[in-house]
C-alpha positions, 0 to 999 in steps of 0.5 A: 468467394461470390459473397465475399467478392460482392461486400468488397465490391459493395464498399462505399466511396467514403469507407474506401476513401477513410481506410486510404485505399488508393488505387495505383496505375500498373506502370506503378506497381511495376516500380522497382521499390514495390518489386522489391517489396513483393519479392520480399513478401509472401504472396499468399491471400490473407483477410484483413478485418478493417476498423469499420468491419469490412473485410478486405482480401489481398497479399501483404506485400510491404510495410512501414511504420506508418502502413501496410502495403496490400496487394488487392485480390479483387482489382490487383490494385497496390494500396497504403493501408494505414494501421489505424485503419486496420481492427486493432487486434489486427494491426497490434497483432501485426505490428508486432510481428513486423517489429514495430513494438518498442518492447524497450518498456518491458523492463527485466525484473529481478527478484530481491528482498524488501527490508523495512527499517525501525527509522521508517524507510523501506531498503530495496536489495539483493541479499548478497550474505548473512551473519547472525548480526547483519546483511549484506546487501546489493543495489545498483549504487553500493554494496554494504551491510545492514545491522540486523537492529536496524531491520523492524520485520523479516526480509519480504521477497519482492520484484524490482527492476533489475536496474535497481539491483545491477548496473547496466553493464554487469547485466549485459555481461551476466548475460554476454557468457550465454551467447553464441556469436556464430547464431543470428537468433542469438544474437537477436535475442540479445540484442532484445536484451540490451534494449529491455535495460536501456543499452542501446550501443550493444543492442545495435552492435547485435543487431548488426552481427546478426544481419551480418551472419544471415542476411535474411534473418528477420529482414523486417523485424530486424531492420524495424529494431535497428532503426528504433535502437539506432534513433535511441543511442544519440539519446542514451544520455537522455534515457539514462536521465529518465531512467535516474528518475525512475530509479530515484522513485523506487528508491523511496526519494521522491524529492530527489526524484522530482528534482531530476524531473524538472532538471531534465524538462529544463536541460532538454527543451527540444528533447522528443522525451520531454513528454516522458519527463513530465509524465514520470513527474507525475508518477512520482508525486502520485507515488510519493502521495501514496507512500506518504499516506502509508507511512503517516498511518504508520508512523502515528501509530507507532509514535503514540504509545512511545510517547505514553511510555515515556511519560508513564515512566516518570514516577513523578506523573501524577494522574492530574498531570497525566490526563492533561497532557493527554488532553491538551499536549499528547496531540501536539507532540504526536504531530510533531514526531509523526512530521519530523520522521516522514518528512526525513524519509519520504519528503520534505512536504510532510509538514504537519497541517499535511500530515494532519490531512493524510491522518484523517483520509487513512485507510481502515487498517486493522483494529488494535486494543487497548485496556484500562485493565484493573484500573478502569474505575478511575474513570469514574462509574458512568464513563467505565460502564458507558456503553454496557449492554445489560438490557437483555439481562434485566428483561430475562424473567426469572423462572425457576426458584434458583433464577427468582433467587439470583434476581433478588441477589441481582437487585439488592446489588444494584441497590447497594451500588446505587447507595454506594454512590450517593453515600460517595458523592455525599462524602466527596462533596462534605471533604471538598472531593479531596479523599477520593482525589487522594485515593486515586492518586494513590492508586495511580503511584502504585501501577506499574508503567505498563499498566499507566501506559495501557490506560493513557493509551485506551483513555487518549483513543476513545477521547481524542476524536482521532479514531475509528472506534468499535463498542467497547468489550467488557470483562466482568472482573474475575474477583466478584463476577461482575457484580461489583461486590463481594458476598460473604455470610454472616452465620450468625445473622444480623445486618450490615449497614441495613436491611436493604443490603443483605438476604436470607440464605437457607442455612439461616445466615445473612449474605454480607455485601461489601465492594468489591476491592479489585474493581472499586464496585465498578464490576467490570473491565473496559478495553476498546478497540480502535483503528 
């Protein structure tokens, strides 16, 4: 106690002066309001850390919102200590003991069922029934059904606040049934109730019932949250306005929900909850940024191959027509649709330059896949096998006869593709290209739409430049392994088209090459994938 007397005693003028310690004349403390107080308040020692470090002994014997009313164990003196003052775990700890803590902020939340919609919204609601082709649904506004071909995913279990799912007096009469009007603490607990859902009426009626009941029940806290709940019921009007903005905003309208916000920063001007106005002002326009990013990501994705399939079912859609629409208007619509859908269910500011921006600063995501499949030769043999790794393939030196053997194969092949191609090009230039164009026509008029949708769709990410893109993955074609051309022997020897193009076998027989029909000699299939 000796060490403990000699730091207080050691405290500087200026520490005692920044905490507000403020000695008071006997006479004083004898006053009628501070004799109350003691009466009311323990007396037993407590130690206060102070916010500099100190430690101060005395008995609290009084408060207010602004301080705390100590009676010094060292002098005997009464002084003002303001919470401030105090270490912060301290006074919050202490503040809400006494009652000062608004817990009017710690909303109730309720459990409810997230439905997304093929139209791009999000449906927030209890669900209150199902059938096999619809829900019923609860929100605070309405109830109503949602047909089943409207809902994209299956129901996803969040929380919301419960004045999203009920109205202010249906929770207070859901809760009404379970008190006990003849217990104070009941009451009490109540009244906290009504304050946690903006019903500030019935939450000073509680109050009151229960310092009717027992006078010294919760004296400090009681009359703390009295006057807290008493000051909001003149602003009932005015929280109901926030709490709309609120509502608006979970609601996924954001547009709405800025309105009201400016609406009531213009309303009430001399309203103490101007600053709450503008400070939901801002959580929605961040809310409403984020949502939009998401859905723009979203909604690009799914826009662009509904409008591929589109196009690939036309069965006058040539290949020509085709990669100039991809080239030069597939871009364009897509930004179109993308535009006209966010800007129907999330704002009215997604025009297309911002839906452009929010493409381009879009998360990762998760990787997708799209393939040429069978057809992937119509791109040509340098840009299907762009990007095929077969350097470790080439450098593997042979070993074993079988291996020599297979590496003779492996060059006479690359050897014939290689002819292939200059024979191709020579022929495509003597007939002005019109025989391979032709061949490619043909080709393309006989897929099916879901395979001319899959190319489109493979040639328009790995060109467009719009997208985040992984090498591309090679499937060997399963028709000639990989190779690009089909063996056959001839047992009775002889060449095909030159010596170059053919190998002895042991039986005595010629190995015929000859490209493969599947892959058009190109060997391989290329799919890529994009995020």
């Amino acid at each position: 106690m000796t060490s403990i007397m000699s730091t207080i005693q050691n405290l500087t003028c200026a520490s005692l002066v920044a905490c507000g310690l403020a000695l008071g004349a006997r006479a004083q403390e004898r006053a009628p309001e501070r004799a109350a107080a003691e009466a009311e308040a323990p007396r037993e020692a407590t130690m206060l850390q102070l916010h500099d470090g100190a430690i101060l002994w005395g008995s609290i014997v009084g408060h207010d919102a602004q301080s705390l009313h100590v009676l010094r164990l060292d002098t005997g003196g009464r002084v003002r200590l303001p919470w401030a003052h105090l270490a912060p775990a301290l006074s919050e700890q202490l503040l809400d003991r006494f009652g000062y803590v608004d817990r009017s902020g710690e909303e109730v939340r309720l459990e409810a069922a997230r439905l997304i919609l093929h139209d791009g919204r999000d449906l927030v609601a209890r669900i209150l029934d199902e059938t096999p082709d619809a829900f019923l649904v609860k929100t605070a506004t309405s109830t109503f059904r949602v047909p089943k071909l409207q809902v994209k995913a299956p129901p996803a279990l969040v929380t919301v606040n419960a004045l999203e799912l009920f109205t202010r007096d249906e929770l207070y009469k859901a809760e009404l049934v379970n008190l006990d009007a003849t217990s104070p603490q009941s009451n009490w607990d109540l009244a906290i109730y009504c304050e946690r859902i903006d019903d500030y009426a019935h939450a000073v009626e509680h109050l009151e019932a229960a310092r009717t009941l027992d006078a010294s029940f919760r004296v400090s806290e009681l009359a703390a949250a009295l006057e807290r709940n008493r000051a909001k019921v003149g602003l009932q009007s005015q929280v109901d306005a926030l709490r709309e903005v609120d509502s608006l905003r979970a609601r996924g309208r954001f547009d709405d929900a800025v309105r009201a916000a400016d609406a009531f920063i213009a309303s009430f001007e001399d309203s103490p909850l101007r600053t709450d106005a503008t400070k939901k002002k801002a959580q929605v326009i961040k809310a409403r940024d984020a949502k939009l990013k998401e859905r723009v990501t979203e909604a690009w994705h799914r826009w662009l191959p509904r409008l591929i399939d589109q196009k690939a079912r036309q069965s006058t859609f040539t290949l020509e027509a085709a990669l100039e629409w991809v080239d030069q208007g597939l871009k364009n619509e897509l930004i179109e649709n993308v535009s006209a859908e966010v800007a129907k269910s999330i704002t009215a500011e997604a025009t297309p330059d911002v839906v452009k921006r929010h493409w381009v600063e879009r998360a990762g995501g998760r990787w997708r896949s799209a393939s040429y499949g069978s057809a992937t030769w119509l791109l040509g043999e340098a840009d299907a096998r762009k990007g095929l790794d077969d350097k470790a393939a080439a450098a593997a030196k042979p070993t074993s006869e079988a291996d020599q053997a297979r590496k003779q194969i492996e060059e006479q092949v690359k050897r014939y593709l290689q002819n292939q191609e200059i024979l191709r090009k020579a022929q495509s230039s003597a007939a002005g290209g019109e025989d391979e164009a032709n061949e490619r026509e043909a080709y393309w008029a006989g897929l099916t739409s879901i395979t001319r949708s899959q190319w489109l769709l493979a040639y328009y990410v790995e060109h467009s430049g719009d997208y985040q893109l992984k090498p591309p993955i090679f499937t060997e074609c399963s028709d000639c392994g990989g190779r690009g051309v089909r063996e056959t022997v001839n047992a009775r020897g002889g060449l095909n088209g030159g010596g170059n193009q053919g190998a002895q076998v042991a039986s005595g027989g010629q190995v015929m090459l000859s490209k493969c029909p599947a892959c058009h000699h190109i060997g391989v299939y290329r799919r890529v994938m994009y995020r």
